[in-house]
TILO-880793 format. One record per atom (N, C-alpha, C): residue in one letter; atom name; x, y, z. Coordinates in nm, 3 decimals, padded with zeros to 5 digits. Example, Ala and Ser with C-alpha at 12.3 -4.5 7.8 and 13.67 -1.06 7.14 Angstrom:
REM residues 2
ATOM   r    a        xx        yy        zz
ATOM   a    N    01.319   -00.569    00.780
ATOM   a   CA    01.230   -00.450    00.780
ATOM   a    C    01.320   -00.330    00.780
ATOM   s    N    01.285   -00.225    00.708
ATOM   s   CA    01.367   -00.106    00.714
ATOM   s    C    01.290    00.003    00.787
END
This chain:
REM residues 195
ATOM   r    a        xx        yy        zz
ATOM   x    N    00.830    02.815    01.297
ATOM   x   CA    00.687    02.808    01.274
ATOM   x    C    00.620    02.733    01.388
ATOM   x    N    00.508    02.761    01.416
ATOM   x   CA    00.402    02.719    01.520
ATOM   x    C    00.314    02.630    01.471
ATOM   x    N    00.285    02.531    01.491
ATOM   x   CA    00.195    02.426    01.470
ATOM   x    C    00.101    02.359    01.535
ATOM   x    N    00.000    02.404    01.506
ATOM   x   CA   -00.141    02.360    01.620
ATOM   x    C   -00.182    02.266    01.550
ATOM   x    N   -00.176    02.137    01.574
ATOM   x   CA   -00.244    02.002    01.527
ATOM   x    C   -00.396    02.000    01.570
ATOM   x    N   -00.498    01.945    01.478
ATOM   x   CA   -00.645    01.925    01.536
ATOM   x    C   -00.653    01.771    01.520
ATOM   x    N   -00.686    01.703    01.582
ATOM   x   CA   -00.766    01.563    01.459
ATOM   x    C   -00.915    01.509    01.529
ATOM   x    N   -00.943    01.500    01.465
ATOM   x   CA   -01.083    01.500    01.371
ATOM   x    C   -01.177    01.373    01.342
ATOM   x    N   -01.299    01.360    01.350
ATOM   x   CA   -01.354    01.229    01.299
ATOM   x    C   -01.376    01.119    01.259
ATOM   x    N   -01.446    01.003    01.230
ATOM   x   CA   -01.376    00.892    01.222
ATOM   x    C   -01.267    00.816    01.183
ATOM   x    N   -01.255    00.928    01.091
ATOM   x   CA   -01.070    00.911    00.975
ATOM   x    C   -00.967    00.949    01.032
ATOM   x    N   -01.025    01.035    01.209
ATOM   x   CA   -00.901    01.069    01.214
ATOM   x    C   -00.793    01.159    01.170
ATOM   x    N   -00.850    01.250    01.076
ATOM   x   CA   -00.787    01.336    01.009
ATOM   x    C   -00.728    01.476    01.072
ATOM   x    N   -00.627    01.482    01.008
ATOM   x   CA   -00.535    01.605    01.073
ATOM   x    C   -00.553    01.747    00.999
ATOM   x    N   -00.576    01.867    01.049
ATOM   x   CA   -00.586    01.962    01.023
ATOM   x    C   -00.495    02.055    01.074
ATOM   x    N   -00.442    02.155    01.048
ATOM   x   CA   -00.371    02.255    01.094
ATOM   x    C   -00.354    02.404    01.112
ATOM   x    N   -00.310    02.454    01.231
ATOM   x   CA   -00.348    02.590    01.206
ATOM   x    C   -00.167    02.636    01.218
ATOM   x    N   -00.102    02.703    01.112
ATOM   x   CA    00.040    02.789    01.122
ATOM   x    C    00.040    02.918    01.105
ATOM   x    N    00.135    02.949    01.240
ATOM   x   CA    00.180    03.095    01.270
ATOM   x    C    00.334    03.110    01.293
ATOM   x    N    00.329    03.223    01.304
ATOM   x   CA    00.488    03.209    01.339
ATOM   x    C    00.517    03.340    01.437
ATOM   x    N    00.429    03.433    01.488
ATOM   x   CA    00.432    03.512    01.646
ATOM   x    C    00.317    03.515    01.704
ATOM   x    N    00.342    03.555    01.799
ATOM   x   CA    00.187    03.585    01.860
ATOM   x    C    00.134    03.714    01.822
ATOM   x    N   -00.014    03.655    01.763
ATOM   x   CA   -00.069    03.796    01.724
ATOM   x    C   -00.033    03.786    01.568
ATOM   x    N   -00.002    03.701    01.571
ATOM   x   CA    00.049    03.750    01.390
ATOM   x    C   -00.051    03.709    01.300
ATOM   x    N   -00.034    03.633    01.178
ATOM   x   CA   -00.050    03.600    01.069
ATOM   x    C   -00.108    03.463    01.065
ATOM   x    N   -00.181    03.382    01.066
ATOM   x   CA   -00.242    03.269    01.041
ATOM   x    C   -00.261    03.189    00.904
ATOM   x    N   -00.246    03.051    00.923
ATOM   x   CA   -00.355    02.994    00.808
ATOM   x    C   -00.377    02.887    00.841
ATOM   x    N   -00.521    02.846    00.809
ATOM   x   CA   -00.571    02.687    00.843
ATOM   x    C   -00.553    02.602    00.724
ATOM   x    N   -00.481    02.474    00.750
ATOM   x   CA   -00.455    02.386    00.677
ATOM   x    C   -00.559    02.280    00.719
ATOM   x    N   -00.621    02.213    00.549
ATOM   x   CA   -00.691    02.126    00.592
ATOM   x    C   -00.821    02.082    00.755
ATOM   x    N   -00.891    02.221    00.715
ATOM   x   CA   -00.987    02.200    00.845
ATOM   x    C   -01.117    02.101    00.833
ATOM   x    N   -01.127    01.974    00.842
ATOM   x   CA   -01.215    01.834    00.787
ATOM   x    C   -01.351    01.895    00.922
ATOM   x    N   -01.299    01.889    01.048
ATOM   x   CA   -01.395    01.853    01.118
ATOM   x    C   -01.399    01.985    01.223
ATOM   x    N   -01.512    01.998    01.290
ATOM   x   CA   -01.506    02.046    01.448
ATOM   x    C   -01.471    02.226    01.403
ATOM   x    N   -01.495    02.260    01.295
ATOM   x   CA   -01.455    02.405    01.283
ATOM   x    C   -01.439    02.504    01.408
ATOM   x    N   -01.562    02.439    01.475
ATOM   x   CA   -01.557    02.540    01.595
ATOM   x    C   -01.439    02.579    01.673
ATOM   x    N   -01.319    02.457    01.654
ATOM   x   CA   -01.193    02.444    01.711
ATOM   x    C   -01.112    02.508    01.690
ATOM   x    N   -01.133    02.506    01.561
ATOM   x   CA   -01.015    02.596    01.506
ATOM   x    C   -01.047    02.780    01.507
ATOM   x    N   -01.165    02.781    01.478
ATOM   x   CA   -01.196    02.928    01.540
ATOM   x    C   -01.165    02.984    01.673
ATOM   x    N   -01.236    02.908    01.732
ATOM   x   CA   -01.178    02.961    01.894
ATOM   x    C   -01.030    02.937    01.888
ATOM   x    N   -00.992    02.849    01.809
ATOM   x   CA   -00.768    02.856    01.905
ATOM   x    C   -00.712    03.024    01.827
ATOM   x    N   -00.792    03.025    01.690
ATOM   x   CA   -00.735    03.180    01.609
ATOM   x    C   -00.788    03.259    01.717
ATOM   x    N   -00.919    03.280    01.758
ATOM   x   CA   -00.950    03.378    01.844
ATOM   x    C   -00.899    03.408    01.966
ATOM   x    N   -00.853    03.270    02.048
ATOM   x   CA   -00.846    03.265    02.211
ATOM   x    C   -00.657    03.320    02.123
ATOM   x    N   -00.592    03.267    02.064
ATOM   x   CA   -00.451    03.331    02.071
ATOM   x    C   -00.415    03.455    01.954
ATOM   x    N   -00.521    03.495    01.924
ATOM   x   CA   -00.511    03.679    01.902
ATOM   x    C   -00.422    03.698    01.746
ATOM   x    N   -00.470    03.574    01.687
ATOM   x   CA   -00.405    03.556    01.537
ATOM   x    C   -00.472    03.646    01.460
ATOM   x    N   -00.445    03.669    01.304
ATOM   x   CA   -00.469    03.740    01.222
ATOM   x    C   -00.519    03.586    01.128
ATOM   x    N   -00.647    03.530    01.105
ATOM   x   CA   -00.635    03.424    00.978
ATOM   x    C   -00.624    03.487    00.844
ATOM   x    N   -00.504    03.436    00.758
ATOM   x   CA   -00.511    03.516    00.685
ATOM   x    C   -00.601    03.380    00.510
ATOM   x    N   -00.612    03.310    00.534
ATOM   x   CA   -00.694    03.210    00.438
ATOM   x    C   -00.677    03.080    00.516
ATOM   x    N   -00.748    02.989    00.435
ATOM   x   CA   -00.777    02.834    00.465
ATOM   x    C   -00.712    02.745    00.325
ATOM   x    N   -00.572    02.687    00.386
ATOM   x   CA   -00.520    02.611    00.244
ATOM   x    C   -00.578    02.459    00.218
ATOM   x    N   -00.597    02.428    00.123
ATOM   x   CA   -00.656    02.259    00.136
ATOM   x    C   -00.551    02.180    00.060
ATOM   x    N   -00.572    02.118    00.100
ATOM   x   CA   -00.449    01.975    00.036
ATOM   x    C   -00.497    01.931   -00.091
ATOM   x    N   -00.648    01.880   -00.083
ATOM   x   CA   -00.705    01.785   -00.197
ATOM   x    C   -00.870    01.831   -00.126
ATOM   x    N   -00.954    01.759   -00.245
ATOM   x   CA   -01.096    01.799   -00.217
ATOM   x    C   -01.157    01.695   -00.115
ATOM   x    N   -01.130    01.608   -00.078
ATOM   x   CA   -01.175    01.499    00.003
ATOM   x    C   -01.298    01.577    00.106
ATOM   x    N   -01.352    01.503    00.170
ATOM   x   CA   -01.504    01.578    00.302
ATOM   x    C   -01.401    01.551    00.403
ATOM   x    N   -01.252    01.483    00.418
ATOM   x   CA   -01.268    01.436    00.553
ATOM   x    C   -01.125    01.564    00.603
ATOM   x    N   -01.130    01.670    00.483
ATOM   x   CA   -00.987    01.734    00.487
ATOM   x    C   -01.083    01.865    00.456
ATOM   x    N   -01.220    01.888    00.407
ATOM   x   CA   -01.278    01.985    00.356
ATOM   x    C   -01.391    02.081    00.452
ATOM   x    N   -01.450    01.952    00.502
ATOM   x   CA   -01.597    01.963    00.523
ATOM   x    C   -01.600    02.064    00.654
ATOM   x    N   -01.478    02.134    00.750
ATOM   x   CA   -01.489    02.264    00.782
ATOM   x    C   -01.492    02.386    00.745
ATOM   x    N   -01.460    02.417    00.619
ATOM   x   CA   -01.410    02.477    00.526
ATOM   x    C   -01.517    02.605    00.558
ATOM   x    N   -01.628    02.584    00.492
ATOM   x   CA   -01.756    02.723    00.480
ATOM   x    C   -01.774    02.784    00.591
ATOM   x    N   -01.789    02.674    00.759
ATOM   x   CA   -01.832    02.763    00.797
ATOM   x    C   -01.685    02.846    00.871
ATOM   x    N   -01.565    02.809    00.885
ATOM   x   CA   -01.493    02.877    00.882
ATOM   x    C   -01.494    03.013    00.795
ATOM   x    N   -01.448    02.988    00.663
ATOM   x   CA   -01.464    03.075    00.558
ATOM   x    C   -01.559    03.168    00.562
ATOM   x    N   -01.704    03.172    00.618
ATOM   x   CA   -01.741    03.271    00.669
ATOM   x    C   -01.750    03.338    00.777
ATOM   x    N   -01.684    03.252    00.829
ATOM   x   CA   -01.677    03.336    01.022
ATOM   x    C   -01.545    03.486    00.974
ATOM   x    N   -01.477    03.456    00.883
ATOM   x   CA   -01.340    03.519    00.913
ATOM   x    C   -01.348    03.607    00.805
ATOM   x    N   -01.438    03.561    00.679
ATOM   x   CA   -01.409    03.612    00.539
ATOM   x    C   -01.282    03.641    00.508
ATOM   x    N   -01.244    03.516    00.505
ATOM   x   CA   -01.114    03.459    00.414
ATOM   x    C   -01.105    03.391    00.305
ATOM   x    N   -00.981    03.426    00.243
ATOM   x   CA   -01.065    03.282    00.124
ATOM   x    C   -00.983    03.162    00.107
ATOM   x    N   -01.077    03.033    00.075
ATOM   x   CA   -01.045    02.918    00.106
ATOM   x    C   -00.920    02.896   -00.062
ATOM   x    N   -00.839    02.809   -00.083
ATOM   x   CA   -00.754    02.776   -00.161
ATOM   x    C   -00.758    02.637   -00.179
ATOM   x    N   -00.724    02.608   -00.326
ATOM   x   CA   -00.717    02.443   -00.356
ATOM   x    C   -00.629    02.477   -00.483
ATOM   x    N   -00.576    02.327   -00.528
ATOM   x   CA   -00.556    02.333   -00.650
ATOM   x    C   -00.636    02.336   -00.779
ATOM   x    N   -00.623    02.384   -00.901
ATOM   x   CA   -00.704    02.423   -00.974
ATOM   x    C   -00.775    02.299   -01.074
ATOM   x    N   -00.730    02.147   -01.050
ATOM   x   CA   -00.740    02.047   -01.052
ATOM   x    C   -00.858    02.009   -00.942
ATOM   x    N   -00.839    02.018   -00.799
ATOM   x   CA   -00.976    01.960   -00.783
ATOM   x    C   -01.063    02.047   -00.745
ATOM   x    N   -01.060    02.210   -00.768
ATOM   x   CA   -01.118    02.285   -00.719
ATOM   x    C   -01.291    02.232   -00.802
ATOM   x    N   -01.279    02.184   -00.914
ATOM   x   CA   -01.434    02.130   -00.926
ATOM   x    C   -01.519    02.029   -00.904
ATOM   x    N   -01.389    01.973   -00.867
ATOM   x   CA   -01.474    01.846   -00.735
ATOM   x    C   -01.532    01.887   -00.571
ATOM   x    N   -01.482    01.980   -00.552
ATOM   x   CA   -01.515    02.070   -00.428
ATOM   x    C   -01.663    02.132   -00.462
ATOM   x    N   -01.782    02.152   -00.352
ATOM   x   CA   -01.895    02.152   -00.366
ATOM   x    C   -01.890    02.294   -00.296
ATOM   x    N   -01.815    02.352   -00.223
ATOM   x   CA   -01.843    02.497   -00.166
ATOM   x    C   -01.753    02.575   -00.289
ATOM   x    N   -01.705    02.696   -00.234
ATOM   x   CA   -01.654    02.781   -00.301
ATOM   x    C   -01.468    02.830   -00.252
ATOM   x    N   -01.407    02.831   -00.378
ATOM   x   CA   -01.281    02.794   -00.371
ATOM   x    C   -01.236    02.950   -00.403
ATOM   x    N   -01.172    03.018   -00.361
ATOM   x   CA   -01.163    03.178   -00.379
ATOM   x    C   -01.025    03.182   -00.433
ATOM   x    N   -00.894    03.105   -00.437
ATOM   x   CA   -00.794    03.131   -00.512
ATOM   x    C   -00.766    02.981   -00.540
ATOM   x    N   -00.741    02.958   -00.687
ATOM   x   CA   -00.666    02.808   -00.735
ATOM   x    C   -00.560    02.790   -00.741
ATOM   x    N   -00.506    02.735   -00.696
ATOM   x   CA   -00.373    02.716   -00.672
ATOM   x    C   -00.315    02.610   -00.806
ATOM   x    N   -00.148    02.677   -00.865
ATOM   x   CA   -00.100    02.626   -00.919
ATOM   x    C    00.026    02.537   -00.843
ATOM   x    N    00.124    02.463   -00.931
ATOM   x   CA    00.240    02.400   -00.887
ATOM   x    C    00.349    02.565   -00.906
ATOM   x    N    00.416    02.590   -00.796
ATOM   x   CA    00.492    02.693   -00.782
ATOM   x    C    00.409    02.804   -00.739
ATOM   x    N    00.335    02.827   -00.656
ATOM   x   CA    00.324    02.922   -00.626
ATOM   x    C    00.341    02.925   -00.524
ATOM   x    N    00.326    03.056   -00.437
ATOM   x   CA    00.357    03.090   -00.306
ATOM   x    C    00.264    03.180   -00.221
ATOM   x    N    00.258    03.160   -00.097
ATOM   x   CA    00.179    03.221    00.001
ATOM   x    C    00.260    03.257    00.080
ATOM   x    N    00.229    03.355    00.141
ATOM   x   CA    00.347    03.445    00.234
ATOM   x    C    00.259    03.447    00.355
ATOM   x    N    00.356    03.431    00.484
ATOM   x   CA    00.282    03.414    00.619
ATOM   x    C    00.419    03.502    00.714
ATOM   x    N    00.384    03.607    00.711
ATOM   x   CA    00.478    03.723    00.782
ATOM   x    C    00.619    03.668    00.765
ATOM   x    N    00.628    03.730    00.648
ATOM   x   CA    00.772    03.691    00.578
ATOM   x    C    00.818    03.547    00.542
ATOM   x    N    00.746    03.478    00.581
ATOM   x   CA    00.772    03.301    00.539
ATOM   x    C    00.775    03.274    00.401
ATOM   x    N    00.783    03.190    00.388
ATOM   x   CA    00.707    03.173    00.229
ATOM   x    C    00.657    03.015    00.211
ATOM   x    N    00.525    03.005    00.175
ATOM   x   CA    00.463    02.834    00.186
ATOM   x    C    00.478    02.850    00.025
ATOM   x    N    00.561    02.718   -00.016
ATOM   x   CA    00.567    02.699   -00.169
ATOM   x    C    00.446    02.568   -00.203
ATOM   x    N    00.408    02.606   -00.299
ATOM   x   CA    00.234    02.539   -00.303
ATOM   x    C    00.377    02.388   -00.459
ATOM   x    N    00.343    02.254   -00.385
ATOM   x   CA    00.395    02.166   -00.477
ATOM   x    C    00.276    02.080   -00.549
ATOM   x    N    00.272    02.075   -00.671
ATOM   x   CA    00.179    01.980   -00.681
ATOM   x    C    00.239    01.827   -00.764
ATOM   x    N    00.137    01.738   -00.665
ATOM   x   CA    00.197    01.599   -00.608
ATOM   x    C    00.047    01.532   -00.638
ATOM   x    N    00.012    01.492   -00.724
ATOM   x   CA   -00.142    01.408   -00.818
ATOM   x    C   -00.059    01.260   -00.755
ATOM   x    N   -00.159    01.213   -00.722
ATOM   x   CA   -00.161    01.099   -00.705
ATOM   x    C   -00.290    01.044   -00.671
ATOM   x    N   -00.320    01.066   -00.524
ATOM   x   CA   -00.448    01.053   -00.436
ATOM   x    C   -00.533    01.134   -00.507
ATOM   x    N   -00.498    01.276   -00.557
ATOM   x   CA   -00.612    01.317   -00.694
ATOM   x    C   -00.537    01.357   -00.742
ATOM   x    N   -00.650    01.433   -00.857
ATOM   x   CA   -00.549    01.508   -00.974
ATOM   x    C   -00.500    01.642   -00.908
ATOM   x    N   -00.546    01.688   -00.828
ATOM   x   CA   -00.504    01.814   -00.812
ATOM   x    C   -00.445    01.851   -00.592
ATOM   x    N   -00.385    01.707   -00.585
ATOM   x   CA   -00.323    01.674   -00.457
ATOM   x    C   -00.208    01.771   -00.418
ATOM   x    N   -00.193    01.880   -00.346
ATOM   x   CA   -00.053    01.976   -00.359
ATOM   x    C   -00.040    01.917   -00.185
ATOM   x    N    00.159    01.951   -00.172
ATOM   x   CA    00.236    01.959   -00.060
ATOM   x    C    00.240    02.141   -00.058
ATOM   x    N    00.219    02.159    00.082
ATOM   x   CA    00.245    02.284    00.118
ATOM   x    C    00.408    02.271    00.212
ATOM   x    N    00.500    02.379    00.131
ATOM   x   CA    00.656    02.325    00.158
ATOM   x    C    00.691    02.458    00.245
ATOM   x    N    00.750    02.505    00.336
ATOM   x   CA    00.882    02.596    00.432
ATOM   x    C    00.998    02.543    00.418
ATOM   x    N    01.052    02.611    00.333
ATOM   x   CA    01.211    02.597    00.322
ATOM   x    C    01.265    02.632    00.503
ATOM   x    N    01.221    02.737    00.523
ATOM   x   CA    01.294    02.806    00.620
ATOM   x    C    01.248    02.730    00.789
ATOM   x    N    01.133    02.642    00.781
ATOM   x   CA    01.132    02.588    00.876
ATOM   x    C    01.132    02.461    00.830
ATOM   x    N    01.125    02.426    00.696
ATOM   x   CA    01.197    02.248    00.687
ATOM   x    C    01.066    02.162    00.729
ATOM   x    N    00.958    02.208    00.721
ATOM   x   CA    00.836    02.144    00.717
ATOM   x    C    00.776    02.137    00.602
ATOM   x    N    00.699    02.039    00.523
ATOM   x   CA    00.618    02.006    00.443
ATOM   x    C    00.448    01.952    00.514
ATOM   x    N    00.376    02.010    00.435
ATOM   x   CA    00.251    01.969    00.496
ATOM   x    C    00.182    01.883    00.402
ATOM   x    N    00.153    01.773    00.381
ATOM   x   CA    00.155    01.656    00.256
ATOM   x    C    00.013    01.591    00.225
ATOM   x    N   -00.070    01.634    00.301
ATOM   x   CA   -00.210    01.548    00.329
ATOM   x    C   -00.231    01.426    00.332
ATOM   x    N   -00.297    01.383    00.196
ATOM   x   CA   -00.321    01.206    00.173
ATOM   x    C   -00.181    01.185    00.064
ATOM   x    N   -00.099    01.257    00.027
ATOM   x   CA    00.030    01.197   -00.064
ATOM   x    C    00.056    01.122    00.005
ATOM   x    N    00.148    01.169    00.122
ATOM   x   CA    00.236    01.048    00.189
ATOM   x    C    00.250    01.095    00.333
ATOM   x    N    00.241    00.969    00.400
ATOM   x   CA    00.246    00.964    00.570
ATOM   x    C    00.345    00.872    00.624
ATOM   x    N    00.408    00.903    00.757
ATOM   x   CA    00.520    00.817    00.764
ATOM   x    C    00.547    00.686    00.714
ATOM   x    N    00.416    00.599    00.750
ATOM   x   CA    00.514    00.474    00.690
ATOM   x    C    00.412    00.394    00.545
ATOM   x    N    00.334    00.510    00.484
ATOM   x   CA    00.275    00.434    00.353
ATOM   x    C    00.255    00.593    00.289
ATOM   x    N    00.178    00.581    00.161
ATOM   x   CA    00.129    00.651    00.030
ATOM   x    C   -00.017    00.640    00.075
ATOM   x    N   -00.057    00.774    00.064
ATOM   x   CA   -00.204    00.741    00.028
ATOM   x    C   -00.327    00.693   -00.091
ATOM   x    N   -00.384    00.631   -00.084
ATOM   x   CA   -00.443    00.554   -00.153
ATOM   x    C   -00.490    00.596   -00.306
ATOM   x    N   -00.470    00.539   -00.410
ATOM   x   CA   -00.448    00.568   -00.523
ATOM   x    C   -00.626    00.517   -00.581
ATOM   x    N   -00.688    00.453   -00.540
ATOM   x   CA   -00.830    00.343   -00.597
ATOM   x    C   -00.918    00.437   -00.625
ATOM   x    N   -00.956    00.537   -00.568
ATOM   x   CA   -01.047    00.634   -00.578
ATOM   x    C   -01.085    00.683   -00.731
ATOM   x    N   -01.188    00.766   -00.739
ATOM   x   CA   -01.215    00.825   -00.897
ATOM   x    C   -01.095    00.873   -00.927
ATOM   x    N   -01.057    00.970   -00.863
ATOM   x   CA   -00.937    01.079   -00.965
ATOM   x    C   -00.790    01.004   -00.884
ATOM   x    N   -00.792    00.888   -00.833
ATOM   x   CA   -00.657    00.870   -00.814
ATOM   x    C   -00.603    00.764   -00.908
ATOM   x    N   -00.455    00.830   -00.910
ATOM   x   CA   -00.336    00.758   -01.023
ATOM   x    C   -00.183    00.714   -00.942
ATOM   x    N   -00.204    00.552   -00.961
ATOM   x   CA   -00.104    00.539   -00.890
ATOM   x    C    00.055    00.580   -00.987
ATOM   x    N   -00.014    00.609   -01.160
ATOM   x   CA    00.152    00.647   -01.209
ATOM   x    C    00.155    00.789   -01.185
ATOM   x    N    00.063    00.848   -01.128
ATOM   x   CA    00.127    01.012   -01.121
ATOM   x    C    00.172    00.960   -00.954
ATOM   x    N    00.158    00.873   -00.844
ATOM   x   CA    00.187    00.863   -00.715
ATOM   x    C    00.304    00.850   -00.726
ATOM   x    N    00.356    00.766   -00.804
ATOM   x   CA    00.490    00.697   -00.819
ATOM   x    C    00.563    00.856   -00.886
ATOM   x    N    00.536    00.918   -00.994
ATOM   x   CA    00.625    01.012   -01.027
ATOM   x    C    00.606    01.123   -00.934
ATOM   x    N    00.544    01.163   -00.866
ATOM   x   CA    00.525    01.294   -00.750
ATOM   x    C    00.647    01.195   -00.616
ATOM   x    N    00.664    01.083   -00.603
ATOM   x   CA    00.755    01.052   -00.521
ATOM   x    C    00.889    01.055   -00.566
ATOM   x    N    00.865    01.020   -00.679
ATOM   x   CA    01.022    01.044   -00.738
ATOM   x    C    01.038    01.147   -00.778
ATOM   x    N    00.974    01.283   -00.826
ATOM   x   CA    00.979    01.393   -00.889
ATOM   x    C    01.018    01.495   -00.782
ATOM   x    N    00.939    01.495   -00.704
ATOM   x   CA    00.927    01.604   -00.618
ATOM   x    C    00.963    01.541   -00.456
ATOM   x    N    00.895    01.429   -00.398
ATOM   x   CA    00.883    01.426   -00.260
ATOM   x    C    01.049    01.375   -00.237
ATOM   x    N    01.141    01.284   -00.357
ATOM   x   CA    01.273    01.236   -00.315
ATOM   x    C    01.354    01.342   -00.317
ATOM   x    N    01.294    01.487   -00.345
ATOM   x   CA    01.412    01.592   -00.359
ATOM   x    C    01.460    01.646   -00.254
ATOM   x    N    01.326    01.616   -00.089
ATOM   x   CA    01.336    01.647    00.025
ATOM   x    C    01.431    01.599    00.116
ATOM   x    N    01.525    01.704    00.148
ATOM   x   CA    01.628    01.634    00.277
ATOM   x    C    01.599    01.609    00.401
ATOM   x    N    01.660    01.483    00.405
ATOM   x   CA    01.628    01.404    00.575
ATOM   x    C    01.596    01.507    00.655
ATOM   x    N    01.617    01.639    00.665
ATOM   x   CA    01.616    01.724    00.784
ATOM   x    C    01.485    01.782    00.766
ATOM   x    N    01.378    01.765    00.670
ATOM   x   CA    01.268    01.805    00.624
ATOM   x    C    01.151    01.654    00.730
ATOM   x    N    01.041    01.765    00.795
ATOM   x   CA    00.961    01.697    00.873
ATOM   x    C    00.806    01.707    00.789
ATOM   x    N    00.795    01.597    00.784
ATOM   x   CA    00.650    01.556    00.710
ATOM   x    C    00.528    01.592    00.787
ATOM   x    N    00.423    01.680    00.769
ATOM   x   CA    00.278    01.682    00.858
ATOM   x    C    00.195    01.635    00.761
ATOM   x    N    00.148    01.508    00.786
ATOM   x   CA    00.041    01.432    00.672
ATOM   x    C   -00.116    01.472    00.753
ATOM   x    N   -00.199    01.423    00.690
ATOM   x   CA   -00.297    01.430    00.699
ATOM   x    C   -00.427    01.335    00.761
ATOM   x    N   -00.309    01.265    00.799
ATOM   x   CA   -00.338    01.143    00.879
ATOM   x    C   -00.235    01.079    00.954
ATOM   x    N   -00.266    01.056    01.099
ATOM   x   CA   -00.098    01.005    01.164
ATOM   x    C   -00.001    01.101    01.232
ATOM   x    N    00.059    01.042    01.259
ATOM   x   CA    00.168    01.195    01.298
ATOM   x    C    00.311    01.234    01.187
ATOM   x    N    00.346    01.316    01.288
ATOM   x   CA    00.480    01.367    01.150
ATOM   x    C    00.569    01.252    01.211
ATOM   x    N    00.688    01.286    01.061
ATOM   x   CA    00.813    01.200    01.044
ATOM   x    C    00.909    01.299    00.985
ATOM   x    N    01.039    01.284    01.023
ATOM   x   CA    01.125    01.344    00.955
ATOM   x    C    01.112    01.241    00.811
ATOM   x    N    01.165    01.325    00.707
ATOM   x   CA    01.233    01.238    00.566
ATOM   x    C    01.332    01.175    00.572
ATOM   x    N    01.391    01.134    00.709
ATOM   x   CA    01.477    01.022    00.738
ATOM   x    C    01.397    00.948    00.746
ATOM   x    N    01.315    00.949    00.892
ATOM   x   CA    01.260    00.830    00.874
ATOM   x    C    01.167    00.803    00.804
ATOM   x    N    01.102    00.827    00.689
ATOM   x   CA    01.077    00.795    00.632
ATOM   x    C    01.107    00.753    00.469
ATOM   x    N    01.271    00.735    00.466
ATOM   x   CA    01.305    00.684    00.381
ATOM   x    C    01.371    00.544    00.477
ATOM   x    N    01.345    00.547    00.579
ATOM   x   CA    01.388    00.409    00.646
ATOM   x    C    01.277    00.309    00.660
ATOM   x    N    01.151    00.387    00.658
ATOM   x   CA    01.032    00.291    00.726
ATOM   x    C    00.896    00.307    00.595
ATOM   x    N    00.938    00.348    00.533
ATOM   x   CA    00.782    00.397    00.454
ATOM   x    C    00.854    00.310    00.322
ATOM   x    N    00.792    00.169    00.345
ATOM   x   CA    00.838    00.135    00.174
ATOM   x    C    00.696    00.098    00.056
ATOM   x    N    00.661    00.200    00.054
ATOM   x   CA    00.584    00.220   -00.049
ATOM   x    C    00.619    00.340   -00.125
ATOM   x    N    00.696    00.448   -00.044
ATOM   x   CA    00.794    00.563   -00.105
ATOM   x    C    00.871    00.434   -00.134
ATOM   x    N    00.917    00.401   -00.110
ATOM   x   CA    01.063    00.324   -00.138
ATOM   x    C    01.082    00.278   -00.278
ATOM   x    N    00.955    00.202   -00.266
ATOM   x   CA    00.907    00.104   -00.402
ATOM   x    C    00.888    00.172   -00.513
ATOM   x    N    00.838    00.312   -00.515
ATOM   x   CA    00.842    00.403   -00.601
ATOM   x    C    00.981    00.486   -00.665
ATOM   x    N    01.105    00.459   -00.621
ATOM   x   CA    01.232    00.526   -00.659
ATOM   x    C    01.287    00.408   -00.751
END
């Protein structure tokens, strides 16, 4: 898989665009800021976008979202949890287990409530990447204080789902850079504290 990192505005936030040939199949993960960016890299490298996945409803992971979504007429995705905290328009809701196909790939949609109720990991078995947003970043959890965040669903989405990931599995958060799930069962002890 191909991974075009963006980041973004005062937060800093990470967005993503994955392919896996040239010319192929697209999808934007988490586009917060600068839409214009991410349009021109689909256009200038001759992609197909095939939707826009979101992590959680946040502005700083969202707020590219429309005018993308209408440049391409694609449709944007969330979980079906915060799709009504989201103020634009959400065209497929995403459950825990489902799947999106990206020229034969398969992105398994996890859902991981913590930071909200309706917080999902986008998982590749076959390339051993997870895309995690505000759940978890190399060396902390994202922040639980907010309206819809729960630090006992944080604690069971780390033990439920995120400890099932093998060291050879590379984290793309939503802030920060990636980590393998080594190191971040060596350096991130706020996962830690949660097992």
């Amino acid at each position: 898989m191909k991974i075009k990192r963006f980041v973004g505005g005062s937060l800093e936030s990470n967005g993503y665009i994955i392919s896996n040939k040239a010319g192929g199949s697209c999808y934007i993960i988490d586009p917060g800021y600068e839409p214009k960016k991410f349009i021109d890299y689909v256009e200038t490298e001759g992609l197909s976008l095939k939707g826009i996945i979101l992590t959680h409803h946040h502005h700083d992971h969202v707020g590219g979202v429309s005018r993308i979504r209408d440049h391409f007429g694609v449709p944007a995705m969330m979980h079906e949890m915060d799709a009504p905290m989201y103020k634009g328009t959400i065209d497929r809701q995403l459950r825990d287990g489902d799947t999106i196909d990206l020229d034969g790939e398969t992105l398994l949609v996890l859902s991981t409530p913590g930071h909200t109720w309706g917080s999902v990991c986008i998982l590749s078995e076959k390339s051993k990447v997870v895309f995690t947003g505000d759940t978890i970043f190399d060396t902390d959890l994202g922040r639980t204080d907010l309206m819809d965040g729960s630090p006992r669903d944080m604690i069971e989405s780390c033990r439920d789902v995120i400890n099932k990931w093998s060291n050879e599995y590379t984290i793309y958060p939503g802030h920060d850079g990636s980590a393998t799930m080594k190191q971040v069962r060596i350096y991130n002890e706020e996962f830690l504290s949660c097992l």
